[in-house]
Phi, psi and omega in degrees: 000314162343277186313316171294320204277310210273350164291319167326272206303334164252036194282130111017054177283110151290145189206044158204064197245090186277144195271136143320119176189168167295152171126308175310130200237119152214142212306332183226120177257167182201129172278124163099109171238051167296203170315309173274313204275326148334300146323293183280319177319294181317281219281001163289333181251017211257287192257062183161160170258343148348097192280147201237104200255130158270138196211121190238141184276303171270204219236233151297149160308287175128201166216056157255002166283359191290335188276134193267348169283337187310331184340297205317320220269010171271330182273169183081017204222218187302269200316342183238135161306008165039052187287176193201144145287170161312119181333139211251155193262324204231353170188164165120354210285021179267002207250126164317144192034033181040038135266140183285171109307111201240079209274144198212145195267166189202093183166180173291102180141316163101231188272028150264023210208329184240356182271199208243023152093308215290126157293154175166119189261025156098151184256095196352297180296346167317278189282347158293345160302321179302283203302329184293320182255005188233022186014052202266054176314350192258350179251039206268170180279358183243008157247336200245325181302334159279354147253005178281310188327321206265323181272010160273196160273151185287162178320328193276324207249012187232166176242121168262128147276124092022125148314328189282356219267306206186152188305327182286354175250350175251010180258334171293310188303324185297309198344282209324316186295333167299334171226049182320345230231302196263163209274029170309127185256141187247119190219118168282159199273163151219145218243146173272080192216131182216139178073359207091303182299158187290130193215090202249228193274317188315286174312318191271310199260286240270315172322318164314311188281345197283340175323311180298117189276350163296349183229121160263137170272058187311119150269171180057021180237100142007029194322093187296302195208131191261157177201112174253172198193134180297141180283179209290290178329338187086001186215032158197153181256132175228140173314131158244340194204135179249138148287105156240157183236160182215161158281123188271126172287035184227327174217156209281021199253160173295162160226112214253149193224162184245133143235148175297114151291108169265326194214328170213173169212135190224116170288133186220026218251061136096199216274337194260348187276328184278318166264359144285007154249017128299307185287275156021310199259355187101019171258087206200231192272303114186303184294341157276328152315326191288352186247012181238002183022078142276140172255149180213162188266358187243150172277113187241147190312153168263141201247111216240338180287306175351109194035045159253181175054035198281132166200158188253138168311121162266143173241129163243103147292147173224106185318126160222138195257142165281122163307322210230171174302125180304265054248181180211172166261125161243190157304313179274010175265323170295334209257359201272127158303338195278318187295323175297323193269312183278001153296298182315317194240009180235334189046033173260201182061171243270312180281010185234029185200164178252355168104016177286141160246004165176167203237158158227136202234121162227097192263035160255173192056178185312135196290024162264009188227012132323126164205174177213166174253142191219113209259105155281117215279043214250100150326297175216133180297076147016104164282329166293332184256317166294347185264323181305313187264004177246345185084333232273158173266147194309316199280324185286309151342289171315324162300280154333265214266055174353317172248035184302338173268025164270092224251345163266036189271126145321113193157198189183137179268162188201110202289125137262184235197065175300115157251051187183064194255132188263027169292129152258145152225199221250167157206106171272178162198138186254357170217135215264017188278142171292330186268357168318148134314161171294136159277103218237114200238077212278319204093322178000147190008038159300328179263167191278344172274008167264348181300298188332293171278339151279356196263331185279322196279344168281319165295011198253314190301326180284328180280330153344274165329321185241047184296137145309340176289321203275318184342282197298026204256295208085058190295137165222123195273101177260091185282155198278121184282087204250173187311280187315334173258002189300354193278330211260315180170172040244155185251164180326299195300317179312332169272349178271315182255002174046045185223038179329166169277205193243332175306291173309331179300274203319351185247291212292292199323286180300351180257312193265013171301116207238125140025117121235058172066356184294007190351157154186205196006025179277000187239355212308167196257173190148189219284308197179186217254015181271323165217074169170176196243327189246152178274179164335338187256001190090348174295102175296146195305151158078336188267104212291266187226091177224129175228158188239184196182057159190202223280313134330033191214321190311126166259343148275200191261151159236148194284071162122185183314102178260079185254330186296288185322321168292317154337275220267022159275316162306338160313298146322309174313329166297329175284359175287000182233035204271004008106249174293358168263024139270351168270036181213347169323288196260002181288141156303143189311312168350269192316000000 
């Protein structure tokens, strides 16, 4: 009751929050108040005077999402669009009907608000990969790197896990000396957390910003359609109008409005929302159009990349349970009245962090041999609150967390990762209503070399694990005993010598491979529109002004959470419009 009373007193006012209706002209619209778009919205209306509408389909979060282990209990709920993949052909098969759950936010903040908190700026090698094959020059790492710098949060404004955090963060902390011979980069967890509360693009940009009398919001509003129209010359298609829909509480159909585009329109609404409101609008491969008889009043280019090359991270968990107190997270832990009092008055401890407690990354040799490791401080496993939010079938669970009915169990899970996975899919649509879902096809492990590279990366896990550092820990390694793999292992030896066979890896890889939300490349940028949609600046090909800006622009995978990154491609992204924004430096707020 505490709590609902102390939510009340503190909801979320926004007070520049405009009702949908006709008539409205504006210089800059931004789809998605998401990781990006929150961002650019602010910083457009920060520095010019340009008036600026953010326009978001949900509304607040509230504020128990500000607590940061509460995330998981956010998917599945108001805020996440519960988007789901297509039955998966190559992997997912422990998961009913071999779908992921691909939870993605839906309010101000977007999937920042439902992700996991964790910084990371990113990998060198990444964006020179960008500028040498996609001749992406502008994106080399000694240009792009001062603005990842400038989007992070400051010390203050961030949570370090500490070697003193726990025996397992000091045990993590021991590696390096131990393994001196490999070329493993060691990433302590660092979390977008201040004060104990979730301190994410909401709090650091858009919030600030409500200040700004140039910048207006829709919440609960719908971005339907883009409407284009040839520019006065006649030879280029430019935005003239965004369509939006809202619900009326008096009839029970949307009630859909036109705004006027003086000068851009910037889409934000992430890898799967965005080019399905591209296709919707006519923008995409032109011969699968044709058969959705969309119409435009503009001849608009054919864009055939448009909700291709979509691809994700798999994660493979693996339990390992601990001889001694951790501390680690369970049940009997979230439940200590002491893990409660000292989040409320210290805004520490097990709710003031989600338990990741350090990353191991390994970026040498050919990027098909990139992976990173991700050490979870999780003792013991919810089976009702993870089987909700993963899909998994009860007995293959069960299988994965052996001592799921154990609620004081010690221990910690530890994800690998192929970060550079060449599988690609799709993001289709069967319908042109917006609010229809995406038909979202990830692909997972169609190539053989993410099999390949998750296989190395599990064997990189065991040697972690059965580390002198971790030994004295009392490691015990539970490998999963699922239906579908019993031909392959794991047999007696296999818990002794922790040296399954690659058949066996390779059958747990297809069955408990999980999501980790990393959507990306259904929009990607390069050189012209036979293979990408944006150019270096964010510019859709052919289009005078619509750029697009968020996760979905990446033309590969980035090594590891591009959630940072995506800030701070937005960071960037203000100087892409920097241009047209002197012409509004002296204009009055009045004009």
């Amino acid at each position: 009751m505490l709590w609902f009373f102390i939510a009340a007193l503190v909801r979320e006012r926004i007070p520049n929050v405009l009702k949908p209706m006709d008539g409205y002209i504006f210089d800059y619209a931004v789809v998605g108040a998401g990781s990006a778009g929150c961002v650019v919205a602010s910083l457009l209306s920060k520095y010019s005077n340009a008036t600026v509408l953010l326009v978001e389909a949900g509304s607040s979060f509230g504020f128990l999402s500000k607590i940061p282990l509460l995330t998981t209990f956010q998917q599945k709920g108001l805020n996440d669009w519960n988007f789901v993949t297509v039955t998966q052909k190559y992997s997912s098969k422990s998961l009913a009907q071999q779908r992921q759950f691909l939870p993605r936010g839906k309010g101000l903040g977007g999937s920042s608000q439902l992700n996991y908190m964790l910084q990371y700026e990113g990998f060198e090698g990444d964006f020179e990969r960008w500028a040498s094959e996609y001749y992406l020059k502008d994106w080399q790492w000694s240009t792009i790197k001062p603005y990842l710098q400038a989007a992070q949060a400051k010390p203050y404004e961030r949570l370090d896990i500490p070697a003193t955090y726990s025996k397992i963060t000091y045990a993590f902390s021991q590696l390096h000396s131990e393994f001196v011979h490999k070329s493993w980069k060691y990433r302590a967890a660092q979390y977008n957390i201040k004060n104990g509360l979730r301190f994410n693009v909401l709090e650091r940009f858009l919030q600030p910003a409500y200040l700004h009398n140039n910048l207006r919001i829709m919440t609960n509003t719908l971005a339907k359609q883009i409407v284009f129209v040839r520019d006065k010359n006649g030879k280029q298609n430019k935005v003239k109008f965004l369509k939006v829909s809202a619900k009326s509480e008096n009839k029970p159909q949307d009630q859909t409005f036109l705004i006027e585009i003086r000068h851009e329109l910037i889409i934000s609404a992430g890898a799967y929302q965005t080019p399905q409101l591209l296709i919707i609008s006519g923008l995409g491969d032109r011969a699968n159009l044709e058969k959705f008889n969309v119409t435009s009043n503009a001849q608009l280019p054919n864009l055939p990349m448009v909700g291709q090359q979509l691809h994700d991270h798999l994660i493979i968990p693996l339990f390992v349970s601990i001889e001694q107190v951790g501390p680690t997270v369970n049940q009997r832990a979230l439940l200590n009245p002491l893990t409660w009092l000292k989040y409320i008055f210290m805004g520490g401890g097990h709710l003031g962090n989600f338990g990741v407690l350090g990353f191991i990354d390994n970026t040498e040799g050919p990027i098909s041999d990139h992976y990173s490791l991700t050490l979870f401080g999780v003792g013991a496993v919810d089976e009702r609150a993870f089987m909700v939010i993963s899909n998994f079938k009860r007995n293959d669970f069960r299988g994965l967390f052996p001592r799921y009915h154990n609620t004081s169990q010690e221990g910690f899970v530890i994800n690998s990762a192929c970060l550079q996975p060449l599988s690609r899919g799709t993001v289709k649509i069967d319908d042109l209503n917006i609010r229809k879902k995406p038909i979202i096809d990830p692909n997972y492990l169609n190539k053989a070399e993410d099999i390949n590279c998750t296989i190395k990366a599990i064997r990189a896990a065991v040697e972690v694990i059965t580390s002198n550092s971790f030994s004295k820990l009392g490691v015990q390694i539970h490998w999963p005993r699922l239906k579908g793999c019993v031909n392959y292992g794991p047999f007696e030896n296999d818990f002794h010598s922790n040296q399954p066979s690659d058949d066996y890896l390779e059958c747990i890889i297809r069955h408990v491979g999980l999501s980790s939300h990393h959507p990306a490349g259904t929009c990607a940028m390069g050189l012209n529109s036979t293979n990408s949609v944006v150019d270096s600046q964010f510019r859709v090909h052919d289009i005078k002004n619509l750029r697009i800006i968020d996760a979905s622009v990446l033309p590969t995978p980035v090594s590891g959470n591009p959630n940072s990154i995506i800030v701070g491609m937005a960071v960037r992204g203000k100087h892409a419009f920097s241009k047209v924004l002197k012409l509004y430096e002296n204009r009055s707020q009045e004009s």
